[in-house]
N, C-alpha and C positions, 0 to 999 in steps of 0.2 A: 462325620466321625468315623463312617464305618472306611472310609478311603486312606484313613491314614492309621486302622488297625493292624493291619500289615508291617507297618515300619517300627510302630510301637512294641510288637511281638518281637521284632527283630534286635530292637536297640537294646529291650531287655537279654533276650538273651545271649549278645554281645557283653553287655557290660558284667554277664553270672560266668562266660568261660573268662573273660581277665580275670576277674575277682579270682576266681578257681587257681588260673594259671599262674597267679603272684603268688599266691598261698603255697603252690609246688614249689615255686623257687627259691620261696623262703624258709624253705622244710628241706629243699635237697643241701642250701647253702647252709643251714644250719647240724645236718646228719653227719656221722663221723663218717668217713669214707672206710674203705673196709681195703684193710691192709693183708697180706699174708697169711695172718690167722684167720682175716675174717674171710677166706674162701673156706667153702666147702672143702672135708676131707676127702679125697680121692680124685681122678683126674675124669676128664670125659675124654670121649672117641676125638676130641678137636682139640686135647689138652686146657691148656690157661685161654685158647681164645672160646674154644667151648664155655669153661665159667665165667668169663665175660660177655658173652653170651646173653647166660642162662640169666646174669644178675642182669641184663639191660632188661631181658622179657618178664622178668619181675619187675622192676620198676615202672616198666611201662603199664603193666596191667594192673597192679596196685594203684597207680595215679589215675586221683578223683578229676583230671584232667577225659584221660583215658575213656572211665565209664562215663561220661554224660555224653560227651561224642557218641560213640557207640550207641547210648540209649537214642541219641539226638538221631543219627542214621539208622536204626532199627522202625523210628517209629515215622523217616517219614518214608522206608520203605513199604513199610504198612499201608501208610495211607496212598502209595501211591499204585499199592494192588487192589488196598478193599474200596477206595472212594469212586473208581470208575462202573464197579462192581454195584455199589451202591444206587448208583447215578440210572445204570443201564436196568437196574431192577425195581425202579421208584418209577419211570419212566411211564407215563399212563397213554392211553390211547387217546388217538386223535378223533374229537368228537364233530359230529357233522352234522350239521341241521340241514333237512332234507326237504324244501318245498313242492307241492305238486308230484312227488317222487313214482317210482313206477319199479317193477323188479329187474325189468334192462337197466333203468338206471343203478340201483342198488347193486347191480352185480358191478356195473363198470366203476364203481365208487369202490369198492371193494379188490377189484384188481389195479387197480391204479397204485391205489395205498400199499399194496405184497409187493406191487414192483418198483416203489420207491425204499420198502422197509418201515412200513408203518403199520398197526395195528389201526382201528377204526372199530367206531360205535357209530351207527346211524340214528339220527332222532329225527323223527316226523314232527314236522310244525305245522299250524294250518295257514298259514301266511308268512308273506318276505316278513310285515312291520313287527311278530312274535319274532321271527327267528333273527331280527336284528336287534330286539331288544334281550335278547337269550345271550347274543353276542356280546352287546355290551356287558350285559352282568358277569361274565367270564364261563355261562353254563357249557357254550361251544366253541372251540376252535375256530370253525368255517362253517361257513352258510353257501348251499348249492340248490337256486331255483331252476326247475327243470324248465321254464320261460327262458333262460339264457343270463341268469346273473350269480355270478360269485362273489361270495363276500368275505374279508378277512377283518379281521381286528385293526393290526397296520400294513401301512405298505411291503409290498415283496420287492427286494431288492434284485436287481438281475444278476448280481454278483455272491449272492447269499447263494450258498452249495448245500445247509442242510435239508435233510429228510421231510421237513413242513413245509421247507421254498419251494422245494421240489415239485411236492406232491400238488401243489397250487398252483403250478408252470403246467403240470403233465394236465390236472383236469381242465386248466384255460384253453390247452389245445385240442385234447380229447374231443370236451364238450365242443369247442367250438366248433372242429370239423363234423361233428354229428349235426349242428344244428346248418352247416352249410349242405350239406349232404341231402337234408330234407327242405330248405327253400328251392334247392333243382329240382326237387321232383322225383327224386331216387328213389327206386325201389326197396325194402328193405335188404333182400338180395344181393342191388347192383351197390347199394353204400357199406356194406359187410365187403365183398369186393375189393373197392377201393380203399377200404380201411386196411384189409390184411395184406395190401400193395408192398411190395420187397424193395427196399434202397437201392437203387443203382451200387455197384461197387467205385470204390474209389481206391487210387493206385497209384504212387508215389513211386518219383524214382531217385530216393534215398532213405536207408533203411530208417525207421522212426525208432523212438526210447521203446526201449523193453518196461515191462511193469516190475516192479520192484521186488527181487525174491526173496525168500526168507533168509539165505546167508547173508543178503544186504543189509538186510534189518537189523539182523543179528550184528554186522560188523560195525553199522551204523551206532549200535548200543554201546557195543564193546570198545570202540576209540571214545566214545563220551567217558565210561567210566575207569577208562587205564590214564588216561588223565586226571579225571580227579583224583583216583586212588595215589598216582605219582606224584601230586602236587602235595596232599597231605602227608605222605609217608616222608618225601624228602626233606619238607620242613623239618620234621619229627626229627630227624638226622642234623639237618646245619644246628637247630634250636639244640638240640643237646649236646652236641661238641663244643659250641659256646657256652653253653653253660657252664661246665664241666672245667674247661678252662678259665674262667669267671670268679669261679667259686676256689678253686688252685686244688679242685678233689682230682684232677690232673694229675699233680705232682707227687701223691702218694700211690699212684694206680701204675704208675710209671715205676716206680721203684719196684713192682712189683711183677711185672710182665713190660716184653717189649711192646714198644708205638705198634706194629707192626700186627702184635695181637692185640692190642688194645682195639685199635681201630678197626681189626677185620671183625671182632664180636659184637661192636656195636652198631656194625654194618648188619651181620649175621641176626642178630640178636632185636632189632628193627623191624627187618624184613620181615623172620618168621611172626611177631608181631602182627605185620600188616597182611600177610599171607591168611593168618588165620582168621582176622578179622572178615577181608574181604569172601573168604568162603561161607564164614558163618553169615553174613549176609544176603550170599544167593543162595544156600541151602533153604535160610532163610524166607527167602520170598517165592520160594520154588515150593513150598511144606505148605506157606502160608493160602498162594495161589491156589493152588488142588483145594485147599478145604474150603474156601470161599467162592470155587468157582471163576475164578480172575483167566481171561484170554491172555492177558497181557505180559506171561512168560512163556506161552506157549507155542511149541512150532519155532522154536530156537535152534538153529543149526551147528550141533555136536563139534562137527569140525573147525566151524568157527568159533564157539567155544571155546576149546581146547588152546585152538592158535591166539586167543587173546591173552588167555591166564600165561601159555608160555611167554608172551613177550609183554606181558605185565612184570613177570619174575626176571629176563633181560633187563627191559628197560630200570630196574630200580635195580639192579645190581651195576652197570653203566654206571647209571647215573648218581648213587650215591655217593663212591668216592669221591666224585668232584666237589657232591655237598659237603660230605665229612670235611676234605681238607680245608674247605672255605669258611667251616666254623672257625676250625683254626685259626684262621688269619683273624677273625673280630672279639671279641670279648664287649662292645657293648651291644645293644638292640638296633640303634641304627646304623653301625656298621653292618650287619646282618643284613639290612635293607636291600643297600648298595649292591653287595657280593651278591642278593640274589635275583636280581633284575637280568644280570649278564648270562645266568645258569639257566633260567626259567627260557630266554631266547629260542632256543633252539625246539625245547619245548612246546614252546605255544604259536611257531612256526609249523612243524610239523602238525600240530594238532589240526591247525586252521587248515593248511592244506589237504590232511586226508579227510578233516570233514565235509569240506566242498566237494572231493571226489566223490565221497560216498553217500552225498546228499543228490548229485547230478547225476548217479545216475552211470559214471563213465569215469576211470581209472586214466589219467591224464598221464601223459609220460613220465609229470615231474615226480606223481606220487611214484609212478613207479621205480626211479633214479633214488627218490629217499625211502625207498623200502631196502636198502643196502646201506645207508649211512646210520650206522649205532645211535646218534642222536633222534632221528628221524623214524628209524621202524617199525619203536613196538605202536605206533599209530600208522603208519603205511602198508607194512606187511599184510596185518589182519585186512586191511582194506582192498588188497589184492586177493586175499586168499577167500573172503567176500564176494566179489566179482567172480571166481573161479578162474582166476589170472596168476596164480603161481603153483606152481610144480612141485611137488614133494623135494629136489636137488635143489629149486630157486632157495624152497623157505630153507633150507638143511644150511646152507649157501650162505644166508643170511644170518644165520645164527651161526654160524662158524665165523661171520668176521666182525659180529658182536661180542663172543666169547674173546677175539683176539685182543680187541681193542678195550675189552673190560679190563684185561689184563695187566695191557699197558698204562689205560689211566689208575689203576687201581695202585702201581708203581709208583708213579708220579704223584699220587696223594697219598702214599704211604710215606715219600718221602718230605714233601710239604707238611705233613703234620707233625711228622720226626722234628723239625727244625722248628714250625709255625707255635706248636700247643703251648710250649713253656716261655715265649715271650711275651711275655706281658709291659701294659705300663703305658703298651702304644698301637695302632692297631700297624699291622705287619705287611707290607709292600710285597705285591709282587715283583717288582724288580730285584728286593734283597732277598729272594731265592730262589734268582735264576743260579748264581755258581752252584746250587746246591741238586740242584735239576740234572745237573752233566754228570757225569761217571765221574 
């Protein structure tokens, strides 16, 4: 039962955000839409695409959609600062039944354990047959006869890398060179000697991996979560231009400001949205960490930082227009489906690739060729800039021909949804707005 708690968790609360998410649609399709009168009096710094705007980020944050997400990523970024925290401070020491033991031995029991990362309690037994039956009852960990025998609960795997395989591997050899040391005949002297014997050096002649620094970490973090964030956000965007045309609250919002601001506020009006979201977040887990004690945000590299959030703000201003207009084109749910399969390509191409780069270690050309293609960068750039492979002109560079290209598709879905939003009845072809594409 407990193997298929997990799924049961999940399936519940899949079926609590539909329930939620049909109850918004049936509250937004049933709300009078707000005409003329129903803006606000006076104009903002962005005019009518400002108050369209302002009323998407009230919508947005109002909907019981909205808060349980938010609460739903609040709590499991909690758990995923305070549980390790947890984990690393329940942690008890490795206990060791000590047969025949001696204070040479006790010391080497004891430095073995600091240099693998173990803490150790020593327990004196008067025999292997107590200290195996200690074992079994779960009172020790390991059992070490200073006769020559080790004893574990289960087998050690050769392939098992934690702290207990370890420490089990290190006293097998430890001990075992000690106990060869004295059938030769070695004096205590001449086996102290050869025990503190220095490795030969070893010398390659091709450079090997560097170990992995903190801006890697860092970018390695930051391309996981400017994808998720862009995945969620841009939904957020097709889902409500469909709606909206759906429901035909299109048709009076139109009468009332051009497409052109319509579209760019609820482009605007989104973002800041998901902007604010995503910072309260890591504020969030940044406040949380320090007071728990949590390693797990710390030593986060600034620059990298910086250069994720910028091209987290890129990439969803890129890429939104192309969602906005592609609501357009659908008006049911599995229309919606279709159009977003083609959008997300590009996407979860670029993702895949700069995460291989930045999981290996070494920034492959290709990522570096799609740290300049708008579709591509806000997950390649930060992976350069990662590595410490791009130049303050590269990244400037980069975003000057993301700005260009936002510009141009932001065009091109200004005018797809000028034509797309008010037909209804059928979903909308893009071949029947190509003449509309051309000047």
């Amino acid at each position: 039962m407990k193997a298929y708690t997990p799924f049961v968790i999940g399936g519940v609360v899949l079926v609590v955000l539909l329930r939620l998410r049909l109850r918004q649609r049936g509250r937004s399709r049933s709300s009078p839409p707000l005409g003329r009168h129903g803006w606000r009096r006076g104009r903002s710094l962005l005019g009518d695409t400002g108050l369209v705007a302002g009323r998407e980020i009230r919508e947005r944050v109002r909907g019981r959609v909205f808060r349980v997400v938010t609460i739903i990523l609040f709590v499991v970024v909690a758990a995923a600062v305070v549980i390790p925290t947890i984990h690393t401070s329940s942690t008890k020491p490795t206990t060791v039944g000590v047969v025949a033991g001696s204070a040479t031995l006790d010391t080497e029991l004891h430095q073995l354990a600091t240099s693998v990362g173990l803490s150790t309690t020593l327990v004196q037994e008067p025999d292997l047959g107590a200290a195996r039956a200690a074992l079994a009852a779960g009172r020790l960990d390991v059992v070490v006869d200073a006769q020559g025998t080790i004893v574990v609960r289960e087998p050690v795997s050769a392939t098992d890398t934690s702290a207990p395989a370890r420490y089990v591997r290190a006293l097998s050899t430890t001990l075992g060179a000690q106990r060869a040391f004295a059938q030769a005949g070695l004096t205590p002297a001449q086996a102290a000697a050869v025990a503190k014997a220095k490795p030969l050096p070893v010398e390659s002649i091709q450079p090997g991996k560097k170990a992995r620094t903190t801006s890697e970490a860092t970018a390695l973090l930051g391309v996981i979560l400017v994808f998720i964030f862009l995945t969620q956000y841009l939904t957020w965007t097709l889902m409500g231009v469909m709606e909206e045309k759906a429901s035909r609250v299109v048709e009076v919002l139109l009468a009332t400001v051009r497409p052109i601001q319509l579209l760019a506020g609820k482009v605007i009006g989104i973002g800041v949205v998901a902007l604010l979201q995503a910072v309260a977040l890591v504020a969030f887990a940044l406040v949380l960490a320090k007071a728990v004690g949590s390693s797990l945000v710390e030593g986060s590299a600034p620059v990298v930082v910086v250069a994720t959030l910028v091209w987290l703000v890129l990439g969803y201003a890129f890429y939104s227009w192309l969602y906005a207009a592609a609501g357009s084109l659908a008006e049911r749910q599995d229309q919606v489906q279709s159009l977003a399969l083609p959008l997300s390509t590009p996407l979860i191409f670029g993702y895949i690739v700069s995460l291989t780069g930045v999981s290996s270690g070494n920034a492959s050309l290709l990522v570096k060729v799609l740290a300049y293609l708008p579709p591509t960068a806000p997950f390649a750039m930060p992976t350069l800039v990662g590595f410490g492979e791009a130049t303050w002109w590269e990244f400037l560079l980069s975003m000057l021909i993301c700005a260009a290209c936002t510009v141009a598709v932001a065009l091109v879905g200004a005018r797809i949804y000028r034509t797309a939003v008010l037909r209804t009845g059928s979903r909308v072809r893009l071949r029947d707005l190509v003449p509309k594409l051309t000047p």
